[in-house]
C-alpha positions in Angstrom: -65.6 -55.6 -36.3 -69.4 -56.9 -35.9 -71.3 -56.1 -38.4 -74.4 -59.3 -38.7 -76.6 -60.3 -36.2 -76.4 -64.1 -35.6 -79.1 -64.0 -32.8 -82.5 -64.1 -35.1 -85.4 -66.0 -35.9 -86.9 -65.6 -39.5 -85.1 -62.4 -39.5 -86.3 -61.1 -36.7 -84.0 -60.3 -34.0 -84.2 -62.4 -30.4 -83.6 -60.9 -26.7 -84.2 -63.7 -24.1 -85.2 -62.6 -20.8 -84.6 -65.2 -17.6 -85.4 -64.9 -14.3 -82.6 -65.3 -11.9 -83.1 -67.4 -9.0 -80.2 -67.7 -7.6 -78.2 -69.9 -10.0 -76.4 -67.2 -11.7 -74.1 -69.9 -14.3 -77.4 -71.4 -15.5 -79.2 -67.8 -15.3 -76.9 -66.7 -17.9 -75.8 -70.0 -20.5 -80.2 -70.3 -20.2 -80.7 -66.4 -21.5 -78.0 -67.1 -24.3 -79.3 -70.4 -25.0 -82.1 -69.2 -25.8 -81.8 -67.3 -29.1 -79.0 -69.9 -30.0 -76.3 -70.3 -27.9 -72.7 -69.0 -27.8 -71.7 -72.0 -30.1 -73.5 -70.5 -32.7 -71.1 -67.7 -32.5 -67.7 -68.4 -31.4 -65.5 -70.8 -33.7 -63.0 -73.0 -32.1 -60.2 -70.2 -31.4 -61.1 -67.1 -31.7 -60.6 -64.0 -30.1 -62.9 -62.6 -28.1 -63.3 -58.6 -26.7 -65.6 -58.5 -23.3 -66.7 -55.1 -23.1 -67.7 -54.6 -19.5 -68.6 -51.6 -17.3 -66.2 -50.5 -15.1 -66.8 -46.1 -15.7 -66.0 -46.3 -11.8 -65.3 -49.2 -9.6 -68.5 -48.4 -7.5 -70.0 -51.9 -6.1 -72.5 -53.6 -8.4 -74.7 -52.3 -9.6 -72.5 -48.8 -9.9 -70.6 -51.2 -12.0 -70.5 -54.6 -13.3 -70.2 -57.3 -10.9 -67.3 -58.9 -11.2 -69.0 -62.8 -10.4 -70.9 -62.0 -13.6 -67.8 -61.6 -16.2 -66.4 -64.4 -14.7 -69.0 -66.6 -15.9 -69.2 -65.2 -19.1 -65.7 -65.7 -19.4 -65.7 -69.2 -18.5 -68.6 -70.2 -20.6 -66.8 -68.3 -23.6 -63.8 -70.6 -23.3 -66.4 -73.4 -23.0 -67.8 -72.5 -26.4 -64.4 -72.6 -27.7 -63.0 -69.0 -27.2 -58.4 -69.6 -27.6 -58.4 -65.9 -26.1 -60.7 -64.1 -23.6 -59.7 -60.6 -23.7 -61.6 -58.3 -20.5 -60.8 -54.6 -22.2 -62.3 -51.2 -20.6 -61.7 -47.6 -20.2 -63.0 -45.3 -17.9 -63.9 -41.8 -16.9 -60.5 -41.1 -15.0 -57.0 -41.9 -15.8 -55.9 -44.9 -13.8 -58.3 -47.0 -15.7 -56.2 -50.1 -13.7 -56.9 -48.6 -10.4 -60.2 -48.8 -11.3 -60.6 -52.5 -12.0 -58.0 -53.5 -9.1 -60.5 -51.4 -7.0 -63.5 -53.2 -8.7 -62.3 -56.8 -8.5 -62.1 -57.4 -12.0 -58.5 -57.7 -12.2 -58.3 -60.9 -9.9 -61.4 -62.8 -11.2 -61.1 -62.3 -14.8 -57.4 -63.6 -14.4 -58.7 -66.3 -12.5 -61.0 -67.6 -14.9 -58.1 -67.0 -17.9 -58.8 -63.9 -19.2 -56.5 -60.7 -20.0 -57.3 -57.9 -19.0 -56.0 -54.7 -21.1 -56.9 -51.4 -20.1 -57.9 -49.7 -23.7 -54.5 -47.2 -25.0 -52.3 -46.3 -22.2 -53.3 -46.3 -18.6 -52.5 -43.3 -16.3 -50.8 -39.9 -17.2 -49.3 -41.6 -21.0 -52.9 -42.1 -22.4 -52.4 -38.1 -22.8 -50.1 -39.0 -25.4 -51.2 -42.2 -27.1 -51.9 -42.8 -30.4 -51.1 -46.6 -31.4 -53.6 -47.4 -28.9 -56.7 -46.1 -31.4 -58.1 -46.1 -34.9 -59.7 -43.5 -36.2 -62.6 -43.9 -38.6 -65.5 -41.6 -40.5 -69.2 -42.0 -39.3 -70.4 -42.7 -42.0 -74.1 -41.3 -42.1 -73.9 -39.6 -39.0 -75.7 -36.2 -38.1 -73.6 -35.0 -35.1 -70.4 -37.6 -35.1 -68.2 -37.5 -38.4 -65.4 -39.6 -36.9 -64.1 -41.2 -33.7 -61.5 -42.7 -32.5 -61.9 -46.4 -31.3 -59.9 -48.8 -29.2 -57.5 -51.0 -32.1 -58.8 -54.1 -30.5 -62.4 -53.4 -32.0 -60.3 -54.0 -35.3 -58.2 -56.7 -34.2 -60.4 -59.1 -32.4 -62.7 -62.4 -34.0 -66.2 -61.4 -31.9 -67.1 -58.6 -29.5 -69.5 -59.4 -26.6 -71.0 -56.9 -24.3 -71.8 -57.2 -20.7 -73.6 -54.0 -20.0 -76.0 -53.0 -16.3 -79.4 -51.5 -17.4 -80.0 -48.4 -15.1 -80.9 -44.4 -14.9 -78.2 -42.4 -16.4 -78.0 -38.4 -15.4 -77.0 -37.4 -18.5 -78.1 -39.9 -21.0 -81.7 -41.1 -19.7 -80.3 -44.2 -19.4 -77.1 -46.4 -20.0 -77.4 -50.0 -21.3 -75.8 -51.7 -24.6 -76.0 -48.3 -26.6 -73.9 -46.7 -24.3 -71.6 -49.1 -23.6 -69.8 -48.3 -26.9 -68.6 -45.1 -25.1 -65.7 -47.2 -23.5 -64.5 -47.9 -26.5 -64.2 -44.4 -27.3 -60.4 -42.6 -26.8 -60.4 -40.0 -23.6 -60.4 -36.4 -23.4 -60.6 -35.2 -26.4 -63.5 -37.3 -28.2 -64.6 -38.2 -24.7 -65.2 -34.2 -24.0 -66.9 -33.8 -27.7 -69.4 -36.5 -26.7 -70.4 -34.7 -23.7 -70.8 -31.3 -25.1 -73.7 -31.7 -27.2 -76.4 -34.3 -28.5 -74.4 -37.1 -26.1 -77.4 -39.3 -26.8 -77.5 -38.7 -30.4 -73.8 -39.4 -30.7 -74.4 -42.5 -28.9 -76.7 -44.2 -31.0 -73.8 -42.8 -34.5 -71.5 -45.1 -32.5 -73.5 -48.0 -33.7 -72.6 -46.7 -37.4 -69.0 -47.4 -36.7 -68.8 -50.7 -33.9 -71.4 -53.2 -33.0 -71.7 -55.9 -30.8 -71.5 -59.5 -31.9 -73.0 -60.2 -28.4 -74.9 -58.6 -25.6 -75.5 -60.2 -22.3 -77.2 -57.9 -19.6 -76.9 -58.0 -15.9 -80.3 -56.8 -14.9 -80.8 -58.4 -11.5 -80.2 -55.1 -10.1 -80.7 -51.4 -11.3 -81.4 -48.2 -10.5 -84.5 -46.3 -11.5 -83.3 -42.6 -10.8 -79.8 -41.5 -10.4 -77.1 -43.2 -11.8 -74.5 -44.3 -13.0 -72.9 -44.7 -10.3 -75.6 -44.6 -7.5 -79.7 -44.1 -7.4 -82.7 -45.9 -6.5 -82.0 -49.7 -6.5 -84.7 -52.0 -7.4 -83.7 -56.1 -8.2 -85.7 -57.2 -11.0 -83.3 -60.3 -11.2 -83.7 -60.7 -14.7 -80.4 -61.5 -17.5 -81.2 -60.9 -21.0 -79.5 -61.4 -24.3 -79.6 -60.4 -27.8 -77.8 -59.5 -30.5 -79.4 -56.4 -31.1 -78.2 -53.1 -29.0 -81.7 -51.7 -29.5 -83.7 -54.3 -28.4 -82.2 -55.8 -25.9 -82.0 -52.0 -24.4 -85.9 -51.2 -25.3 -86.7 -54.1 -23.2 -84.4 -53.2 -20.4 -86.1 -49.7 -20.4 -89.6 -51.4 -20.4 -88.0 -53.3 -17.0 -87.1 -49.4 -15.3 -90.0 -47.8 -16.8 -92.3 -50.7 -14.7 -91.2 -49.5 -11.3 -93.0 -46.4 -10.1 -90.8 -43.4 -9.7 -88.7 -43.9 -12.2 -86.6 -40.8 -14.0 -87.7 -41.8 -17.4 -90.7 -40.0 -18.1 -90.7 -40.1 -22.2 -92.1 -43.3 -24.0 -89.7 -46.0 -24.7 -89.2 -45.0 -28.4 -88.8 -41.4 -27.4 -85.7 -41.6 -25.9 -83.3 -39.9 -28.0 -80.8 -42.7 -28.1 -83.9 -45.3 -29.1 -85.7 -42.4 -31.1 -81.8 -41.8 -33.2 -81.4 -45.4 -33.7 -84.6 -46.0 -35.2 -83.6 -42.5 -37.8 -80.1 -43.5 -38.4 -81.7 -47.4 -39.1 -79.2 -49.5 -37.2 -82.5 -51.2 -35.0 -86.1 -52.1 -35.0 -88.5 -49.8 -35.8 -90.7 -51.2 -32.8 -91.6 -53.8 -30.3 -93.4 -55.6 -34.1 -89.8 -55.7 -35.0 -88.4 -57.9 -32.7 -88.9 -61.2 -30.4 -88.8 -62.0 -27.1 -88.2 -65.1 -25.6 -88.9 -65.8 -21.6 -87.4 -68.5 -19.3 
């Protein structure tokens, strides 16, 4: 499980932000090369979780574009990745209907990837267990444990792929809430959405991190979501190593269209505003560095 950030420069963490423009291979290897390059953190190997976002299979942005983890799984195996593993679970049962529906299936596979739907898929994740490890929350106000995919536990590095958009329920979903797919359905899944979601969010951080986050943010939406809302293509990827960073400066990117849902500041945000309490991010924007191209 991740648990240091390789992505910094004299101790301060990195997010790169690069303009697409049309190249989307270079777009990405660019925004990791910048704070240091996948080589700098996968050993010749290793096993490797992508952590996509397939919640639905609604086209791109709704979800994750499929083109997109392709690459990332390519240039993984390029940095010296033995095993590419694409693993998700999401809002409904047939989590593999899902990411037939999405294209996932096909193009990870292409590219050498497996793809492993998190626990059991269909009616049997009712009654799963090996598929999850439980674990305390340490220092957490409103989670004291959770139950989390076993391949958090089992895998060398974790990367994340998350979209940056309006979220109905949580302000906004971006690397913070991509943890949520990690999390085992129903049960935990309906104790997240009870009360304090956002809060709860940010405590996942106590328990799973990242080694990696890459973010698709050609496209988002700046009201609605997740599935559909106001689309605006800011054709930007980004990459850090740092959940909160990489999603304050994705927020800064919705907050600078007019019209947009989010209406507190930036560090407001319950899931930024937690985060900074719980002390598993920067404090603020003095914190942290970013890095254009």
């Amino acid at each position: 499980m991740a648990t240091f950030n390789r992505f910094t420069e004299d101790g301060a963490p990195l997010v790169s932000k690069v303009t697409f423009t049309g190249d989307l291979e270079k777009s990405v290897k660019t925004a990791v090369s910048l704070i240091g390059g996948l080589k700098k953190l996968v050993k010749k190997g290793e096993t490797v979780l992508l952590k996509p976002n397939y919640n639905t299979a609604d086209p791109y942005p709704g979800s994750t574009d499929p083109v997109f983890i392709r690459i990332l799984i390519k240039q993984l195996y390029d940095a010296g990745a033995g095993k590419v593993i694409v693993g998700e679970r999401s809002a409904y049962l047939d989590t593999w209907k899902i990411l037939e529906k999405a294209g996932i299936v096909e193009a990870a596979k292409e590219a050498g990837a497996e793809v492993r739907v998190f626990g059991k898929n269909g009616w049997r994740a009712l009654l799963d267990r090996k598929g999850w490890k439980r674990v305390k929350v340490a220092g957490g106000r409103y989670l004291r444990n959770v139950a989390l995919a076993r391949e958090v536990f089992e895998v060398d590095k974790i990367v994340y792929a998350p979209l940056i958009k309006t979220h109905h329920a949580a302000e906004f979903t971006g690397a913070i809430k991509l943890s949520m797919g990690l999390v085992k359905p129903f049960f935990d899944q309906i104790t997240f959405h009870m009360r304090n979601l956002q809060q709860k969010l940010a405590e996942l951080m106590l328990v799973v991190k990242p080694d990696l986050v890459i973010m698709d943010a050609r496209k988002v939406f700046i009201t609605g979501g997740p599935a559909r809302g106001e689309l605006r293509t800011p054709n930007l990827i980004l990459a850090s190593g740092d959940q909160v960073a990489i999603d304050v400066e994705g927020v800064k990117i919705l907050q600078s269209y007019p019209g947009n849902s989010l209406e507190s500041s930036i560090w407001d945000l319950a899931q930024i505003r937690h985060a900074v309490e719980l002390g598993v991010g920067p404090r603020s924007e003095r914190d942290y560095k970013v890095v254009a191209g």
